[in-house]
C-alpha positions as a printed NumPy array, in Angstrom:
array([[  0.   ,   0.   ,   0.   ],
       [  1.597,   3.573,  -0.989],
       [  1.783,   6.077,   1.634],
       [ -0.262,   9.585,   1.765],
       [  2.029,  11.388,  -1.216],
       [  1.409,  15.593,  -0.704],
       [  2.988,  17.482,  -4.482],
       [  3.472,  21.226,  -4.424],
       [  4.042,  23.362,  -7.359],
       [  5.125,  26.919,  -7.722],
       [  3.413,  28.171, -10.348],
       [  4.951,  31.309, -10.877],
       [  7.234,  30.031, -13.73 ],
       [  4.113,  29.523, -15.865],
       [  3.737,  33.021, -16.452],
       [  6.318,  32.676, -19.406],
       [  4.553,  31.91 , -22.399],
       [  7.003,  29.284, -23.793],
       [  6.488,  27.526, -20.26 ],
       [  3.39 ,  27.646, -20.167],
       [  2.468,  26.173, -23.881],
       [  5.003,  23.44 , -23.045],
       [  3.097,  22.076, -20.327],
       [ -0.195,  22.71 , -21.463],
       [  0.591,  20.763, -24.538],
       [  1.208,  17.677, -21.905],
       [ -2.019,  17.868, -20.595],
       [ -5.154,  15.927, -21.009],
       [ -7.666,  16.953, -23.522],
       [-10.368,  17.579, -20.678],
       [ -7.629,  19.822, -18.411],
       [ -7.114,  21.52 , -21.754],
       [-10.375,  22.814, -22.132],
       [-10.901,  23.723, -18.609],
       [ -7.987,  26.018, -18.85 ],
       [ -8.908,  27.824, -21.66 ],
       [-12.215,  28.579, -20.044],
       [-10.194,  30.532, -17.578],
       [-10.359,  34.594, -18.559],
       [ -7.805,  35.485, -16.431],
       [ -4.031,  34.462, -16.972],
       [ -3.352,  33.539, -12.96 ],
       [ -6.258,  31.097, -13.146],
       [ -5.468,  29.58 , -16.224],
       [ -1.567,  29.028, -14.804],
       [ -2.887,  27.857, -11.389],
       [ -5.766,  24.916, -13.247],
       [ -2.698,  24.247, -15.011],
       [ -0.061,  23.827, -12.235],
       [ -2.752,  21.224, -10.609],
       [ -2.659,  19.811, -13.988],
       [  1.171,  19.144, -13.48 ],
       [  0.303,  17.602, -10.518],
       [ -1.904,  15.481, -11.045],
       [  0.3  ,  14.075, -13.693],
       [  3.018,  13.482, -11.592],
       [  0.854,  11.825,  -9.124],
       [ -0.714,   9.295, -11.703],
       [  2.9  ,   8.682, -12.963],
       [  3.615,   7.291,  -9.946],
       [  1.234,   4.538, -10.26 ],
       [  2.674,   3.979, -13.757],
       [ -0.205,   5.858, -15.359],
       [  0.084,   8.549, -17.655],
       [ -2.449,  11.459, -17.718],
       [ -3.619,  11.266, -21.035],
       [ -4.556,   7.893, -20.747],
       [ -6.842,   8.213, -17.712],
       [-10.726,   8.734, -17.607],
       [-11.01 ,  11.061, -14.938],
       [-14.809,  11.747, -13.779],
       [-16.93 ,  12.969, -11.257],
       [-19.225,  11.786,  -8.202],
       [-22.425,  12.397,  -7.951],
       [-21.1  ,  15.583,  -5.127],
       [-19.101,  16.598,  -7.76 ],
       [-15.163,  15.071,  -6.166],
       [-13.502,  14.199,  -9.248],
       [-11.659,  10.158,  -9.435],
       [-10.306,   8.029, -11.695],
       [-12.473,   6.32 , -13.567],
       [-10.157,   4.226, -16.124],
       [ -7.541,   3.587, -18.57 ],
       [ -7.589,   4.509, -21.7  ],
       [ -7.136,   0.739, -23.586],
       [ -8.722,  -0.832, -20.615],
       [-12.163,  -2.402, -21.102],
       [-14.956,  -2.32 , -18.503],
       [-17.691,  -0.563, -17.693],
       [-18.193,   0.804, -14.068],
       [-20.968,   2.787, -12.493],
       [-20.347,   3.614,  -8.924],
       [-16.896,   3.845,  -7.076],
       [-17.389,   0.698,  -5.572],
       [-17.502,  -1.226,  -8.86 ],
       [-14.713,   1.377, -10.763],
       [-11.21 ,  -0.302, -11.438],
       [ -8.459,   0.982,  -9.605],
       [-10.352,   2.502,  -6.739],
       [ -6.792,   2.533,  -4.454],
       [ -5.997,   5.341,  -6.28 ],
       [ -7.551,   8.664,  -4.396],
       [ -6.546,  12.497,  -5.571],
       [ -7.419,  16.012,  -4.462],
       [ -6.188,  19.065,  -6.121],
       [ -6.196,  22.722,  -4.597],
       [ -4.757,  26.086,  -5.364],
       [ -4.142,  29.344,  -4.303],
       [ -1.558,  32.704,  -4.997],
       [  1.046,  31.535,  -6.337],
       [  0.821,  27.912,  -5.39 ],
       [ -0.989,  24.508,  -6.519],
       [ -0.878,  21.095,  -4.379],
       [ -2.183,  17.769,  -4.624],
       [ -2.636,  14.884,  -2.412],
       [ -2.349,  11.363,  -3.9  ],
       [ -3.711,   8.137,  -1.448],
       [ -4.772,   4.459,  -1.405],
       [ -8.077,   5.606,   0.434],
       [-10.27 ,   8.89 ,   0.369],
       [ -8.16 ,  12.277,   0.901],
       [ -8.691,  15.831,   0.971],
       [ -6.658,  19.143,   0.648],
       [ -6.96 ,  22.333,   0.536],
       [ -4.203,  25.05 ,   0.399],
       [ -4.845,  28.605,   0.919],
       [ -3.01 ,  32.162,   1.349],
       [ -3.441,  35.013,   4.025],
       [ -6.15 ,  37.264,   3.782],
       [ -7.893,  39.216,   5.936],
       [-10.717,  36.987,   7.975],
       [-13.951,  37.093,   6.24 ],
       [-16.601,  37.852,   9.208],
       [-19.607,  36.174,   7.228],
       [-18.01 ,  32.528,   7.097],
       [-17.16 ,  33.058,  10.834],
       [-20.537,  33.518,  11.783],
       [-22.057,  30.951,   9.179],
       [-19.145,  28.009,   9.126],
       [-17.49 ,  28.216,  12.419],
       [-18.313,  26.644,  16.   ],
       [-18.895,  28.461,  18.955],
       [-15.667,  27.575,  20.316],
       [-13.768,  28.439,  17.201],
       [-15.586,  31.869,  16.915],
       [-14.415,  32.336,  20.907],
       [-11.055,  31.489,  20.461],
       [-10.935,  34.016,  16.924],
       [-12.054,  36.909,  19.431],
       [ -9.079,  36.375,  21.943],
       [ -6.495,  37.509,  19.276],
       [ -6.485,  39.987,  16.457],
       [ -4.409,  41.643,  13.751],
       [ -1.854,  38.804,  12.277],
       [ -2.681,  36.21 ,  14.687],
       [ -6.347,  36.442,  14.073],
       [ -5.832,  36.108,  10.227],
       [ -3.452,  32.976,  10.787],
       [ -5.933,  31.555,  13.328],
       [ -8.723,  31.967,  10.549],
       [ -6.581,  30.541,   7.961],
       [ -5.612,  27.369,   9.606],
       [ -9.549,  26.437,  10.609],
       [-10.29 ,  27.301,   7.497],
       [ -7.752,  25.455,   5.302],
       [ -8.925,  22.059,   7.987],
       [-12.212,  22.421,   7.522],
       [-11.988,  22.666,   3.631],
       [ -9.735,  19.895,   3.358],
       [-12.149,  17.329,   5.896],
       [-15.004,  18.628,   3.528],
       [-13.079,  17.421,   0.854],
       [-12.379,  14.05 ,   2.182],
       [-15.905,  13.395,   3.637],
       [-16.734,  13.552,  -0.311],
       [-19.498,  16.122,   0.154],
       [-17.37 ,  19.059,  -0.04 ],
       [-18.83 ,  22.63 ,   0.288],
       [-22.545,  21.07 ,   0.677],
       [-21.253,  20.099,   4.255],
       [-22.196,  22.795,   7.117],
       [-18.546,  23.477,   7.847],
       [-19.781,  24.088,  11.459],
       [-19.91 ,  20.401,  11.702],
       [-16.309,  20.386,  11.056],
       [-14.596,  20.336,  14.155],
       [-10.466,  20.25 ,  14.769],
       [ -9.693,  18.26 ,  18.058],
       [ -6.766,  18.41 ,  20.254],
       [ -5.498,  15.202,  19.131],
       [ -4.913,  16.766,  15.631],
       [ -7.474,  14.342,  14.341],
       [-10.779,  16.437,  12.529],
       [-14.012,  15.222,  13.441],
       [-17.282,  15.388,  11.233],
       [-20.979,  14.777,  12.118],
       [-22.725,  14.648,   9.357],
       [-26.346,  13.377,   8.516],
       [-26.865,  12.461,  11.941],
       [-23.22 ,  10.309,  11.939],
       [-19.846,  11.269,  13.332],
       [-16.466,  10.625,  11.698],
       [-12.811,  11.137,  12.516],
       [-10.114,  11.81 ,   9.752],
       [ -6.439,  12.369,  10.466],
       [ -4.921,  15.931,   9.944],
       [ -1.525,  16.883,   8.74 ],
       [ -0.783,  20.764,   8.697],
       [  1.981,  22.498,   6.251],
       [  3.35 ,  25.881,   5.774],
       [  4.878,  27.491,   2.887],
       [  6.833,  30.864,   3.777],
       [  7.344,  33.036,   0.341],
       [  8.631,  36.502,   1.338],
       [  5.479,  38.243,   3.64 ],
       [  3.371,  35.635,   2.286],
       [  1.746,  32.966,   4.32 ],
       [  0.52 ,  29.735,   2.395],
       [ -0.813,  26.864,   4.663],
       [ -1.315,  23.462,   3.54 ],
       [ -4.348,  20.925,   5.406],
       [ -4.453,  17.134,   4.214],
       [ -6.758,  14.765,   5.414],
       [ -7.465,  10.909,   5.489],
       [ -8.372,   7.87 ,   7.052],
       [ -5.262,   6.906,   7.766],
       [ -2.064,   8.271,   8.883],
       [  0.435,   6.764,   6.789],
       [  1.376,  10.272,   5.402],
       [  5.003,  10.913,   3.379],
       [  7.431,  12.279,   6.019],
       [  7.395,  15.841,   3.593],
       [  5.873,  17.185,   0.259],
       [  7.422,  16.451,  -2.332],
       [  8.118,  20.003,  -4.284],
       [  7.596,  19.75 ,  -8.104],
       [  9.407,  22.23 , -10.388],
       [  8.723,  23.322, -13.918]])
């Protein structure tokens, strides 16, 4: 069984032209075509960079990207679906071939990552911003929203960012994704992220990253069922 695998890109190299059409010309058909609904440059390089990633992460399993099927769930979590050259015809996860193989993308800035697993994971990576009051009130407990009001400035903003970035990430891993009331996300003090959802309560493990990049502030949330995680990211460059 392969361990938790977390890929990070820097994207910023993308923003040369000849860079740029060199990898895009690499990717699947479908990643194509989402990039070039992009309007904006930034998005286009950032759908790209977790392009790359995903790439890199199906080339560990010997597969290469323009071979797979990738499709999506009925709560819209994207998976591999098949090979091209492969026969078979599968209709729910349970039946689809090689359903040890479980991705998340994410990106934000200047920065993509993606999580590759033998069993259901989700990440999320975001940058520092100023808190947003409206998802406090709406998506966080009563115990986050306490401990928010006990700092301020900086340390607010990081505070917000790491619930944040945990709570996307378990969303992402419970499958349901932003139709989960992220105030049943909880973080406990065992690092472990517990869920009750639809009357049922789940635990995922948590591993936290930073990425440092002048006065920026990226962090990094990955979560699964198991905690079998890669010692480190492993940083992809283009």
């Amino acid at each position: 069984m392969k361990r938790i695998v977390i890929y990070v890109l820097n994207i910023v190299p993308l923003i040369e032209d000849a860079v740029f059409e060199a990898h895009f010309a690499q990717m699947h058909r479908d990643r194509q075509k989402k990039i070039l609904r992009l309007s904006h440059r930034m998005d286009q390089n950032r759908s790209l960079g977790a392009g790359i990633l995903l790439a890199q992460g199906l080339l560990s399993y010997g597969i290469a990207y323009r071979d797979a099927e990738i499709t999506m769930d009925q709560n819209g979590k994207p998976y591999l679906a098949g090979i091209a050259g492969v026969s078979g015809s599968f209709e729910t996860s349970q039946e689809r071939p090689y359903q040890n193989i479980h991705f998340c993308l994410t990106h934000s800035g200047n920065y993509a990552a993606a999580a590759f697993a033998p069993v259901p994971v989700g990440v999320d990576l975001e940058h520092l911003r100023a808190c947003n009051e409206a998802l406090i009130r709406r998506c966080f407990t009563e115990e986050e929203q306490k401990e928010l009001t006990l700092c301020s400035g900086r340390n607010r903003e990081e505070l917000f960012l790491r619930y944040w970035t945990v709570k996307e990430s378990a969303a992402k891993w419970n499958g349901r994704g932003m139709r989960l009331p992220f105030r049943q996300i909880r973080l406990r003090e065992d690092r472990m992220v517990e869920i009750m959802d639809q009357q049922k309560r789940t635990a995922c493990y948590l591993r936290e990253y930073e990425i440092r990049d002048g006065d920026e502030l990226y962090r990094i949330a990955v979560c699964a069922g198991t905690e079998d995680f890669a010692e480190r990211p492993l940083w992809i460059k283009v």
